[in-house]
C-alpha distance (Angstrom), angle and dihedral (degrees) to the residues before:
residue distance angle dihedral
X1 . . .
X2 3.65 . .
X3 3.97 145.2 .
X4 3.97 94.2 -145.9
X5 3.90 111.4 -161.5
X6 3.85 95.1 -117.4
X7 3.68 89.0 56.7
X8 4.03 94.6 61.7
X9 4.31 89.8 106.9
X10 3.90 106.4 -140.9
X11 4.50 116.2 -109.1
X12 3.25 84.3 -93.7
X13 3.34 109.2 55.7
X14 3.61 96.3 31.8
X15 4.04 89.5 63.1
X16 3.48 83.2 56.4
X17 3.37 94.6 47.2
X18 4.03 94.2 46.3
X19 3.96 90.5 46.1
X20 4.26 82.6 61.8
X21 3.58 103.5 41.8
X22 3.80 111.7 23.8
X23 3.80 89.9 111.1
X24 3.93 93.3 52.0
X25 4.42 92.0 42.7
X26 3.99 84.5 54.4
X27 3.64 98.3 43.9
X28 4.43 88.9 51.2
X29 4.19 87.1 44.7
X30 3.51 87.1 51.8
X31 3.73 99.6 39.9
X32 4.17 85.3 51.3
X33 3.87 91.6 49.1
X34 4.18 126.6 101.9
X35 3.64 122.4 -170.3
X36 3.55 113.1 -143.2
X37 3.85 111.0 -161.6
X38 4.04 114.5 -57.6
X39 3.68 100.6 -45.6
X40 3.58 116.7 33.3
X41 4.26 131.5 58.2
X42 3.67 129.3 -173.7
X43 3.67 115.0 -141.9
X44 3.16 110.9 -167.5
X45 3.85 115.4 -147.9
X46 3.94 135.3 -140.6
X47 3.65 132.8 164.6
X48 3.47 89.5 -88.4
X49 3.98 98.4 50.9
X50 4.04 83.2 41.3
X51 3.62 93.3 52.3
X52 3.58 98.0 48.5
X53 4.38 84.7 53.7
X54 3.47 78.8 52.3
X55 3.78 105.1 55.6
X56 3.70 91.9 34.4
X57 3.45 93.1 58.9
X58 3.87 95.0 43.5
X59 3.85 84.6 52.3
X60 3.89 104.2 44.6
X61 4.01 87.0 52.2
X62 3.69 98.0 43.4
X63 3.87 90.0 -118.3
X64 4.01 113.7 -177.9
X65 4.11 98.3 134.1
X66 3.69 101.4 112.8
X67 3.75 87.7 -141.6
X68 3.99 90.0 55.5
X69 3.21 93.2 42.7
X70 3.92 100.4 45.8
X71 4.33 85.8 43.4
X72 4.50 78.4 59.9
X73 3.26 93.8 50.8
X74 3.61 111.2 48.6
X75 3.82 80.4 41.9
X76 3.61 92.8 68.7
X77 4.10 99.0 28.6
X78 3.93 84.1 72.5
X79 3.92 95.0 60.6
X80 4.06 89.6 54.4
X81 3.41 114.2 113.2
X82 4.08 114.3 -100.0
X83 4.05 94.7 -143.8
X84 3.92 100.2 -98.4
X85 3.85 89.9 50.8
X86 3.44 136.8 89.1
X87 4.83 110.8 -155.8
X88 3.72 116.1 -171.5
X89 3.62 133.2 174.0
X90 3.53 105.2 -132.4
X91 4.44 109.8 -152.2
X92 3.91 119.8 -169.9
X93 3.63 100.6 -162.0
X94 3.59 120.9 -170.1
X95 4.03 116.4 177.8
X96 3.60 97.0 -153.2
X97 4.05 121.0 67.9
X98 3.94 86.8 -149.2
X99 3.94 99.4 54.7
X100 3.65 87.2 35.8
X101 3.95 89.8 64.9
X102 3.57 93.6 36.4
X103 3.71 97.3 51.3
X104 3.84 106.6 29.5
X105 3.86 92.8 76.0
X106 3.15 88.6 57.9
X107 3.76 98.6 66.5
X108 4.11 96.6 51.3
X109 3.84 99.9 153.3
X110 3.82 98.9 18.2
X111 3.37 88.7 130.7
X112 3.78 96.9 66.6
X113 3.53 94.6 54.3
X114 3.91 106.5 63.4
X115 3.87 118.0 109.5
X116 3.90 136.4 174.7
X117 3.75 113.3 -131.2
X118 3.75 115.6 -151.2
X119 3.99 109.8 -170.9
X120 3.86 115.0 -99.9
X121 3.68 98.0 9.6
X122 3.97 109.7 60.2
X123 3.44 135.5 -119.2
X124 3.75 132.6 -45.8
X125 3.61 115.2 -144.6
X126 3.61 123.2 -143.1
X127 3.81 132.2 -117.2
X128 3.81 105.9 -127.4
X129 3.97 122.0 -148.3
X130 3.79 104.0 -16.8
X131 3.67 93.9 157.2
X132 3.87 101.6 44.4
X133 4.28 117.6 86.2
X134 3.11 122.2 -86.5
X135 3.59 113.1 -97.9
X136 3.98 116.7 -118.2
X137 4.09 123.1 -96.6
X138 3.52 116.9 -103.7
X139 4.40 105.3 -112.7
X140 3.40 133.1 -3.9
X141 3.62 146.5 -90.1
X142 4.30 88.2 -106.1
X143 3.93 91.9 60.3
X144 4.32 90.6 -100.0
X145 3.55 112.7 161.8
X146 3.88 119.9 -78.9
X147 3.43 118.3 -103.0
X148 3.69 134.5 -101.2
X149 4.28 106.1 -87.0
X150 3.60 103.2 -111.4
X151 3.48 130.1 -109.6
X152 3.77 114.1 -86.9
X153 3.92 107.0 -115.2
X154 3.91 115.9 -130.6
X155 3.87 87.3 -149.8
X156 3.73 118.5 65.4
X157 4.36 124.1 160.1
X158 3.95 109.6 -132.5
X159 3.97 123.1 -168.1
X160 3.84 118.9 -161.9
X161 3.92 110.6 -158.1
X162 3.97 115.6 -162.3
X163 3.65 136.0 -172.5
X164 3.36 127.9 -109.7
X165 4.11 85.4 -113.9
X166 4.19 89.0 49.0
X167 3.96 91.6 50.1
X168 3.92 91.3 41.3
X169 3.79 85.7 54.5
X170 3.42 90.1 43.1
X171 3.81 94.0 52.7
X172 3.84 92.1 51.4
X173 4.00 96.2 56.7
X174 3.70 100.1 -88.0
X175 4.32 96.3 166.7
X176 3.90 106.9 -114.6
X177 3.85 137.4 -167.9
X178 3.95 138.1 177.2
X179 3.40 127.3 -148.7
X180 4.09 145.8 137.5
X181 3.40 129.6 -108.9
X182 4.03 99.4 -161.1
X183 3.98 108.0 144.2
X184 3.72 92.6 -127.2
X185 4.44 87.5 52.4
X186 3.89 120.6 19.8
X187 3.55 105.2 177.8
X188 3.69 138.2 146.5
X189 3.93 134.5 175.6
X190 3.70 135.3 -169.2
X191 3.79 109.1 -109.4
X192 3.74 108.4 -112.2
X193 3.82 111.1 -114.9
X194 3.99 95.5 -128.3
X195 4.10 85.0 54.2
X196 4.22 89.1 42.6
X197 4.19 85.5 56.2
X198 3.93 89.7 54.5
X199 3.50 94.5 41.3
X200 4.00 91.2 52.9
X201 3.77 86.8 55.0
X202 3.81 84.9 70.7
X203 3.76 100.4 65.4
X204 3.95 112.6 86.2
X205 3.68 94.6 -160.6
């Protein structure tokens, strides 16, 4: 799966494009989207999902420079699934600023700790923000004060890899959940069997 350079639709014809199909973009997001518990949701991404991020973004900024626009799209051609892969955006959303400050602290590392359980052969853990920079090491070589811990992000980019046995099993009806086992938020959920369909459509063999 790919978001090939010629495919990028211009501002123009992507607002006429959005003004047709919003109903039928919202309907996939939702259909690739897994609420974990109150505060966190998996969505799920494709090239379709990626492309609309894509076009939205290029439209919101006013983004026409081929350079700009090329920088946005390899951006979000990396997060596509690679056909034995699962990507997700994972969003902790908390409504109120106050709990959000109180309780986001408390989940430093949550992304590491996500996993897809396929029934009879375990879980497969996910590989959490490969394509973000890497975040700067506390102190310095000269013995300067550490640095201030940074702020836990509420948006991290997981990958799920599977084995051709895993997605075979998966194919056949093998039941399947996703879930976290952080301290601060153990939670699992079933994966719902419309969102299972998409997700199949994501292996390439």
């Amino acid at each position: 799966m790919s978001i090939s350079a010629d495919s990028v639709l211009s501002l123009e014809a992507y607002s006429d494009y959005r003004r047709a199909h919003h109903e039928d973009i919202l309907e996939h997001r939702q259909r690739r989207s897994v609420l974990l518990g109150e505060h966190m949701r998996l969505q799920f991404e494709s090239e379709q999902t990626l492309r609309y991020q894509l076009q939205e973004v290029l439209l919101a900024e006013r983004l026409v420079d081929p350079e700009d626009v090329e920088r946005e799209r390899v951006l979000y051609a990396a997060l596509a699934p690679r056909g034995s892969d699962w990507r997700a955006t994972l969003m902790i959303e908390f409504a109120d600023a106050r709990q959000r400050e109180q309780e986001l602290p408390q989940l430093a590392g949550v992304e590491q700790r996500f996993f897809v359980e396929i029934q009879g052969l375990g879980r497969v853990y996910a590989v959490a923000n490969e394509d973000m920079p890497p975040e700067p090491k506390a102190g310095s070589p000269d013995g300067a004060a550490p640095a201030a811990p940074a702020a836990v992000s509420s948006i991290h980019f997981l990958r799920f890899d599977f084995s051709p046995e895993q997605r075979d099993a998966l194919r056949t009806g093998a039941s399947v959940a996703v879930g976290c086992e952080h301290p601060a938020y153990p939670v699992d959920a079933e994966i719902p069997a419309a969102t299972l369909s998409s997700l199949l459509g994501d292996f390439s063999n």
